[in-house]
C-alpha positions as CSV (number, residue, x, y, z in Angstrom):
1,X,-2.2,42.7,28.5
2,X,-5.5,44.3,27.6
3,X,-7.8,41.1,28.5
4,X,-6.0,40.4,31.4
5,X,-4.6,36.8,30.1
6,X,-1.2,36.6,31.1
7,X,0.9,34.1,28.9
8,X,3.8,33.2,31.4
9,X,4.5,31.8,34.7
10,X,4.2,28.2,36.3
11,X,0.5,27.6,34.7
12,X,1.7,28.2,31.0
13,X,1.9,24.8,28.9
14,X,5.5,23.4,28.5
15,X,7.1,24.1,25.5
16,X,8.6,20.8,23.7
17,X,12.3,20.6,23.2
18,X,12.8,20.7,19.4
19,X,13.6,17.5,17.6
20,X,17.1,16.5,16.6
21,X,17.7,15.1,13.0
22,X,19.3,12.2,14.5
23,X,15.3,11.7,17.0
24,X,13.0,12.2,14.1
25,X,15.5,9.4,12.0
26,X,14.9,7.0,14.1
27,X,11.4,7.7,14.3
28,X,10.9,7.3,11.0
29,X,12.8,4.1,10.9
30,X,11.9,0.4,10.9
31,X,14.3,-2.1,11.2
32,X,17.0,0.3,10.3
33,X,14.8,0.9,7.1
34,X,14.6,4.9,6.5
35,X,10.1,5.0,5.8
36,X,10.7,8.1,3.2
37,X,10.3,8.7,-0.6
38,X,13.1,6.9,-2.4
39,X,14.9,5.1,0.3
40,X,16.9,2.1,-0.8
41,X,16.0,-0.7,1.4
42,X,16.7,-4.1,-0.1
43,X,15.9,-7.3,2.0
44,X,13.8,-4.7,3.8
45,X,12.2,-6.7,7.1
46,X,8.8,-4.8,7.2
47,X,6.8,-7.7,8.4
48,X,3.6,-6.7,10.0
49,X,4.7,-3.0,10.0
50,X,2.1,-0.2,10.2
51,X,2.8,1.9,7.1
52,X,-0.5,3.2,6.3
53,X,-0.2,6.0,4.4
54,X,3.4,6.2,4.3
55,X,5.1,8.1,1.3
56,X,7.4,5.3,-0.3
57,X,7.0,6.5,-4.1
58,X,10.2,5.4,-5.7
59,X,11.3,3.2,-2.9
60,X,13.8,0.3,-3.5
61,X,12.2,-2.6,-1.5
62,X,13.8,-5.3,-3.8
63,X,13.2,-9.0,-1.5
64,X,11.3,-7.1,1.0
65,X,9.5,-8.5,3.7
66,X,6.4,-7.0,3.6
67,X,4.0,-9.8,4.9
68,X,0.7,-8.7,6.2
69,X,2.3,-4.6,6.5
70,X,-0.7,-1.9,6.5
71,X,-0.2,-0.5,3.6
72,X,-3.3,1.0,3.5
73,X,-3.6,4.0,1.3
74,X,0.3,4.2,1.0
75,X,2.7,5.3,-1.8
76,X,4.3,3.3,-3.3
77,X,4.5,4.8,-6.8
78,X,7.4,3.9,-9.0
79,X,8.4,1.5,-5.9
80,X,11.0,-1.2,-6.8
81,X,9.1,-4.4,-5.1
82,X,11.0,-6.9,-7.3
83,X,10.7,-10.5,-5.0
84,X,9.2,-8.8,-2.5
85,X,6.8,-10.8,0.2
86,X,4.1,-9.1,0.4
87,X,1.5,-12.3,1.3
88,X,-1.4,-10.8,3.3
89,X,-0.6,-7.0,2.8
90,X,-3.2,-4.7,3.4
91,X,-3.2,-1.9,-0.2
92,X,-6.2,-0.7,0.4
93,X,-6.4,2.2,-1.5
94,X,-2.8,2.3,-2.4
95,X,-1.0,4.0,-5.0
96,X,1.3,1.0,-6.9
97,X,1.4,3.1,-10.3
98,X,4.6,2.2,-12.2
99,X,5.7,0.2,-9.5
100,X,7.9,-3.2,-9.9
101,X,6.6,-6.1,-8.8
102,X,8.2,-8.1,-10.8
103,X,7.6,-12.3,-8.9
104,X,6.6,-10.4,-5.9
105,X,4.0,-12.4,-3.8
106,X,0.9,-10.9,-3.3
107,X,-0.7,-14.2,-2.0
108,X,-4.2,-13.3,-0.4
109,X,-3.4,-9.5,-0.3
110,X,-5.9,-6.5,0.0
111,X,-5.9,-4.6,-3.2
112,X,-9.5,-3.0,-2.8
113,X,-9.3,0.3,-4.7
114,X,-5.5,0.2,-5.2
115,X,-4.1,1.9,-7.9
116,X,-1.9,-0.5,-10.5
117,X,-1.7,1.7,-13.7
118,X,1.5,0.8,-15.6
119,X,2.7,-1.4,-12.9
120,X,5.1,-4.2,-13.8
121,X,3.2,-7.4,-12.3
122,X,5.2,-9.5,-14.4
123,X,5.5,-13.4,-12.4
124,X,3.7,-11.5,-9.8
125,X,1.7,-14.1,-7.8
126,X,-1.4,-12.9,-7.1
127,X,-3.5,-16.3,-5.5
128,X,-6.5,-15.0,-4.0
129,X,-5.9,-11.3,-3.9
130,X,-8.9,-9.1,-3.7
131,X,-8.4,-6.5,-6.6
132,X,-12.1,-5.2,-5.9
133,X,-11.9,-1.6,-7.2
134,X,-8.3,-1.8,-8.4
135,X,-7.4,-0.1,-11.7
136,X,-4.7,-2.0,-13.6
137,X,-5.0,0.1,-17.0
138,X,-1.7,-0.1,-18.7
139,X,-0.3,-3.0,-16.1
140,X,1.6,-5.9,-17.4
141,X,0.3,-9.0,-16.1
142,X,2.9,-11.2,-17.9
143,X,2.9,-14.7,-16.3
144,X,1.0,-13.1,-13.5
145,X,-0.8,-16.1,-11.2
146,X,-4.5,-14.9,-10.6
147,X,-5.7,-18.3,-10.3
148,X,-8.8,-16.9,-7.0
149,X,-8.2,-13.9,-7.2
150,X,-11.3,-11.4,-6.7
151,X,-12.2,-8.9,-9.7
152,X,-15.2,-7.0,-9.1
153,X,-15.3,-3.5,-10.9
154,X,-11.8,-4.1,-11.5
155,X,-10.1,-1.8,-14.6
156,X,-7.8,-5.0,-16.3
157,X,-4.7,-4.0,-18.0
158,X,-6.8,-3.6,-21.3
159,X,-9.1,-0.7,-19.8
160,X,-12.2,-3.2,-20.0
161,X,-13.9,-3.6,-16.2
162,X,-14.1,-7.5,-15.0
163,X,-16.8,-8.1,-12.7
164,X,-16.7,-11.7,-12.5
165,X,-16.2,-12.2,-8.9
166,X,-19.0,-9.5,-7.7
167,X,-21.9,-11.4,-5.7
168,X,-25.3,-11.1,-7.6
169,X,-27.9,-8.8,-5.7
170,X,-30.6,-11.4,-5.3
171,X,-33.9,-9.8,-6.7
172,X,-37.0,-9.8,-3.9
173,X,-39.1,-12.6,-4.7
174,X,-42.5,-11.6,-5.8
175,X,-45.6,-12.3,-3.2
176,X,-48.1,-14.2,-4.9
């Protein structure tokens, strides 16, 4: 060759064996749940799984076992998460528009930023989530339980933004 680089022989970097359908399956499994846009998983054990930024949009994760799963900046749009257990979940960021969550548990999740617009959070329970950020335009709250939960520049289902929950910045007492 011209520059004198020769790209053979012993020194040359290994070349990977190419992956077989049946290898990247299974590494894209969990639990013998397929982690892929529109997978049907119900009963789904995804306790405590790292799914952060996964693409589950249109998954069906009715009863799912979510509990404390990184879900952070996932999607999960148009997601079935009817019943699911999703108690400690971190959704930081994550995209729940038009999802079900019809009575799913959301007890003490991470909703910081996530994106609920035209969810169904109807029976959802909600106690002590953190929905700092999250836009729920268009979401129904139906019998939703949001009895501690955190709202601070949150978009409610009605468009207006509820700050209740955001800390007062303490003004700098004046020297006298």
């Amino acid at each position: 060759m011209p520059n004198g680089i020769v790209n053979s022989g012993a020194n040359c970097p290994a070349k990977k064996p190419a992956k077989t359908d049946q290898a990247e399956a299974v590494e894209n499994a969990i639990n013998g749940c397929m982690i892929q846009p529109r997978t049907v998983c119900m009963n789904a054990a995804l306790a405590e799984a790292n799914l952060g930024s996964a693409n589950l949009s249109g998954a069906q994760l009715f009863m799912g076992n979510l509990a404390q799963a990184n879900l952070f900046k996932a999607n999960l749009g148009k997601a079935n998460l009817t019943e699911a257990n999703l108690t400690r979940a971190n959704l930081t960021r994550a995209n729940l528009s038009q999802a079900n969550l019809t009575d799913a548990n959301l007890n003490k999740a991470t909703l910081r930023g996530a994106q609920l617009e035209r969810a169904n959070l109807t029976g959802a329970i909600l106690l002590n989530a953190d929905l700092t950020d999250a836009d729920l335009t268009g979401a129904n709250i139906a019998d939703a339980t949001l009895t501690g939960a955190t709202f601070c520049n949150t978009v409610m289902s009605n468009g207006t933004v509820n700050n209740s929950s955001c800390m007062a910045e303490k003004k700098p007492e004046a020297i006298v």
